[in-house]
ZATORBA-208120 format. One record per residue (C-alpha): chain; residue in three letters; x, y, z. Coordinates in nm, 4 decimals, decimal comma, padded with zeros to 6 digits, always signed. Example, Ala and Ser with C-alpha at 12.3 -4.5 7.8 and 13.67 -1.06 7.14 Angstrom:
 mol type       c1       c2       c3
   A  Ala +01,2300 -00,4500 +00,7800
   A  Ser +01,3670 -00,1060 +00,7140
REM end
This chain:
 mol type       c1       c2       c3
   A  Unk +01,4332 -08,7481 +20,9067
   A  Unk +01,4141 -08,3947 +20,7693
   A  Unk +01,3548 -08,0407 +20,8906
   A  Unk +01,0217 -07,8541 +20,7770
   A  Unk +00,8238 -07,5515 +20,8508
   A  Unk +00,4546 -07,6615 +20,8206
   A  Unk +00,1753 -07,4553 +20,6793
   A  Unk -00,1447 -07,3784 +20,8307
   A  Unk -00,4744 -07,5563 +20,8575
   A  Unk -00,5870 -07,4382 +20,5666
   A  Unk -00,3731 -07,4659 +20,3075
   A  Unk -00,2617 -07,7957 +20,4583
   A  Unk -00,6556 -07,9459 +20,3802
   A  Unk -00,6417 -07,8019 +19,9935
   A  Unk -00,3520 -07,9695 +19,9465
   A  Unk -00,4630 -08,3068 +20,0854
   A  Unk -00,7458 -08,2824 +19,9556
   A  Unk -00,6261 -08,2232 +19,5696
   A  Unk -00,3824 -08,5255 +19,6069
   A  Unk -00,6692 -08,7262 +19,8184
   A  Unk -00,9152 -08,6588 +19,4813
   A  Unk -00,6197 -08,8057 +19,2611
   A  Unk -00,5197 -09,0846 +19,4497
   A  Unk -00,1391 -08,9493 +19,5207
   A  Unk +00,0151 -09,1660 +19,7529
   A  Unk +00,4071 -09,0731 +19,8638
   A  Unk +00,6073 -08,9865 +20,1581
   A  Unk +00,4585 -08,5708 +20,1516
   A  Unk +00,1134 -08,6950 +20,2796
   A  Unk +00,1298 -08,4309 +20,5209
   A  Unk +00,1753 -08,1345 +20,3730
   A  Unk +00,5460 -07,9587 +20,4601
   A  Unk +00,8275 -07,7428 +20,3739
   A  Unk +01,1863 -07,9255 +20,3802
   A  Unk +01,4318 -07,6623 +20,4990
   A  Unk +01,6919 -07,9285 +20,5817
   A  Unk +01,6793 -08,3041 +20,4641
   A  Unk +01,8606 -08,6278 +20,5650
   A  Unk +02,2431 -08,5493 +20,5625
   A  Unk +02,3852 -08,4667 +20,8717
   A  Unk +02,0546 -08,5590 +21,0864
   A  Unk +02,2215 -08,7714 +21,3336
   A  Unk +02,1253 -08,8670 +21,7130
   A  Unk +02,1710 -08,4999 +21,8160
   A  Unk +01,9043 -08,3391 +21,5760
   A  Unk +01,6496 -08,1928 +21,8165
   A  Unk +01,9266 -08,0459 +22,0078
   A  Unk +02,0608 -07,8808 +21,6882
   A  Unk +01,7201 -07,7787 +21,6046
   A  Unk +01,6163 -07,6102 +21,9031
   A  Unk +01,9878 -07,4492 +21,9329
   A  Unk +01,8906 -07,2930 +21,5915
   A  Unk +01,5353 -07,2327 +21,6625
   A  Unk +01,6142 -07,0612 +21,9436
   A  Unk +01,8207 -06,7531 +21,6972
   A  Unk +01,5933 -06,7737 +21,4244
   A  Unk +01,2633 -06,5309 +21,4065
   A  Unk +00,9350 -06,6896 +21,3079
   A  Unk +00,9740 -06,7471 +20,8811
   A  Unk +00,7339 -06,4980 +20,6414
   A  Unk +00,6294 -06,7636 +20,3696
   A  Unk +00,4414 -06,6822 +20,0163
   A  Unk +00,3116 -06,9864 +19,8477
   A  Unk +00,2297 -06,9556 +19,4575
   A  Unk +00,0883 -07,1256 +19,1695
   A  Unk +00,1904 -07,5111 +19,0994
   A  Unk +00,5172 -07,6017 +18,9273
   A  Unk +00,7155 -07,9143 +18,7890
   A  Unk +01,0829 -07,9205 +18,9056
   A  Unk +01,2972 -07,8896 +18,5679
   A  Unk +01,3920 -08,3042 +18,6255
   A  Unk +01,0431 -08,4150 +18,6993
   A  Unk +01,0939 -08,5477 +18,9910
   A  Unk +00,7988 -08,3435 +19,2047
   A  Unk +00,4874 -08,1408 +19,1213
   A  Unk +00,4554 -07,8735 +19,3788
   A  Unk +00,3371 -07,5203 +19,4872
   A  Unk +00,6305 -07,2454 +19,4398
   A  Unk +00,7532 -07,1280 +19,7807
   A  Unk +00,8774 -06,7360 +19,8095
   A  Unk +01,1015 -06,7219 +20,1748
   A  Unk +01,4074 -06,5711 +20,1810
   A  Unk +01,3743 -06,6472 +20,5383
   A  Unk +01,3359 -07,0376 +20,4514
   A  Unk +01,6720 -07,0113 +20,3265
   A  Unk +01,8326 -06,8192 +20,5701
   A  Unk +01,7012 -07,0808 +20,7867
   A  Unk +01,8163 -07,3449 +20,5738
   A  Unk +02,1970 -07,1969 +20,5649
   A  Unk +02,1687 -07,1997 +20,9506
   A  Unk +02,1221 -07,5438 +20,9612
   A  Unk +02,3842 -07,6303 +20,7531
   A  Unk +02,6325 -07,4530 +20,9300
   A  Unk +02,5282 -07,5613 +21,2774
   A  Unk +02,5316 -07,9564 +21,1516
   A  Unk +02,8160 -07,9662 +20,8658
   A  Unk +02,7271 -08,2540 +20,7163
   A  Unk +02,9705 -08,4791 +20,5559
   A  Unk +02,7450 -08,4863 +20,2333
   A  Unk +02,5503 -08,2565 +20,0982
   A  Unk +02,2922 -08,2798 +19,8156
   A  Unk +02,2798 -08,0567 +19,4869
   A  Unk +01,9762 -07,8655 +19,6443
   A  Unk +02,1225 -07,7903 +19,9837
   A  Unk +02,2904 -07,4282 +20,0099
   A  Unk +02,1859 -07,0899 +19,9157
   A  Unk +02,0352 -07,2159 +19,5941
   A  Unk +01,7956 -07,4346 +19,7699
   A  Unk +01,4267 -07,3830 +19,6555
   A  Unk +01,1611 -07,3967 +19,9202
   A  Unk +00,8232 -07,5693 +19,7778
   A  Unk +00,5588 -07,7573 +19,9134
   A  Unk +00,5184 -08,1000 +19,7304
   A  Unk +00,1777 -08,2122 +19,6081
   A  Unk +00,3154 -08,5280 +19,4395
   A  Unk +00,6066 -08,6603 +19,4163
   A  Unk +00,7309 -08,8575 +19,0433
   A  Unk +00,5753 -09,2623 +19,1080
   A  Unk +00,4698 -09,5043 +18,8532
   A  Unk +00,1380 -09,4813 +18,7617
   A  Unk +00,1303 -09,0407 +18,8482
   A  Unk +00,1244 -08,8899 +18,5415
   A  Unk +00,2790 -08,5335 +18,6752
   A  Unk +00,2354 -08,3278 +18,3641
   A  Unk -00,1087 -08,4390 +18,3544
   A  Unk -00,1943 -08,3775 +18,7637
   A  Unk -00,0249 -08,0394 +18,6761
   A  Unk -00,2974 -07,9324 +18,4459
   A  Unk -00,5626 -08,0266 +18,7106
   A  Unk -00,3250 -07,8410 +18,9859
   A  Unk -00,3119 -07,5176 +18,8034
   A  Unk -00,7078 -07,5136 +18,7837
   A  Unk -00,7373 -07,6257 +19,1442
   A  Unk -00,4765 -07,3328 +19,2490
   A  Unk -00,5090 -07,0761 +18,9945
   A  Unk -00,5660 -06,8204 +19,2769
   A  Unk -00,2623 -06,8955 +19,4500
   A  Unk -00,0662 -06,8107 +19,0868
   A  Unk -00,2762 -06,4973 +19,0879
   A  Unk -00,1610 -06,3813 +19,4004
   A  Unk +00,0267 -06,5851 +19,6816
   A  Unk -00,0839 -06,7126 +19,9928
   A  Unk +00,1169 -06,5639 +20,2814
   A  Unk +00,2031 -06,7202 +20,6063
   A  Unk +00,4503 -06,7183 +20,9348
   A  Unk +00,5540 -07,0129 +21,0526
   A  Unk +00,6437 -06,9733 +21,4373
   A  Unk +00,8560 -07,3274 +21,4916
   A  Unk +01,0661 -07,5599 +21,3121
   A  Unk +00,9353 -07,9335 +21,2645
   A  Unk +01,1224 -08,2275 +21,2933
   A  Unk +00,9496 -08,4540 +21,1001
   A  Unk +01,0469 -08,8330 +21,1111
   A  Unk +00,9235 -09,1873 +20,8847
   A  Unk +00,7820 -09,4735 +21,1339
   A  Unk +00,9560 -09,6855 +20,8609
   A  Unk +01,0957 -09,7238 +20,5224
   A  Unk +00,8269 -09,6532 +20,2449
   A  Unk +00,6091 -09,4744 +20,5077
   A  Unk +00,4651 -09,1173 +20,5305
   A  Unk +00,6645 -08,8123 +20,6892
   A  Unk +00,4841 -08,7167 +20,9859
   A  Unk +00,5970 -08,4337 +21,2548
   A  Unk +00,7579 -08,5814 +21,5661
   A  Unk +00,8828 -08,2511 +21,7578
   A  Unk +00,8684 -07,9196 +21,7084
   A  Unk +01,0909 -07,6196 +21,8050
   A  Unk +00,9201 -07,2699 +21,8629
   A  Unk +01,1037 -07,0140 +21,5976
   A  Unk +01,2556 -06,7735 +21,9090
   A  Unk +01,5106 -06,5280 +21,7289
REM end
């Protein structure tokens, strides 16, 4: 289970569609921004959710040109949201989980993934093509609000992310 603010319509078909015409195939098939993964997502995480959602205004999100992460583990489009990470520091202080992950906390760095490190995905190469397929969005940023929080769920292990309930951004 994670957390995730979702982008709209149509950003969310350019990115499918770019990992659709290079045959990615990973857990970010639909297109998402992880504000709070795994740890500390227990039984009660659509009541902490909506508790948060509930004090939280809707999230101002610029997306920008495509990026690896420094360890290679993801190519991805550069986030901008302060107010992803406030959001993400809310979280974390509603659910205090026992273990956190080197990401989590005010360093955490919003992105949406358009492939994620597999055998066979050559990410330097796909981020050649990405930076031709979203030079405009390095040029100047696409900006969005994102009015609720997604809870976003696996049907099983090795499966896709996909949104089970979502929480209206209130605050």
């Amino acid at each position: 289970m994670l957390l995730a603010l979702l982008p709209p319509p149509e950003l969310s078909e350019r990115l499918l569609r770019f990992r659709d015409g290079h045959g990615v195939r990973d857990a970010a098939a639909v297109p998402h921004i992880t504000v709070k993964a795994r740890s500390g997502l227990g039984e009660t995480v659509s009541e902490v959710a909506r508790a948060v959602a509930e004090r939280q205004s809707p999230v101002r999100v610029e997306v920008g040109g495509p990026r690896l992460f420094p360890n290679g583990s993801a190519l991805y489009l550069a986030v901008r949201s302060p107010e992803a990470v406030r959001l993400h520091l809310a979280l974390l202080d509603v659910l205090q989980p026992a273990r956190r992950f080197g990401y989590e906390g005010p360093q955490m760095t919003p992105h949406l993934t358009l492939a994620l490190a597999r055998r066979g995905i050559a990410l330097p190469e796909l981020l050649a093509d990405a930076q031709k397929e979203f030079a405009d969005l390095a040029r100047e940023s696409f900006v969005f609000t994102a009015h609720t929080l997604t809870l976003m769920g696996k049907p099983r292990p090795g499966g896709v992310y996909a949104p089970v309930e979502a929480f209206p951004l209130q605050g």
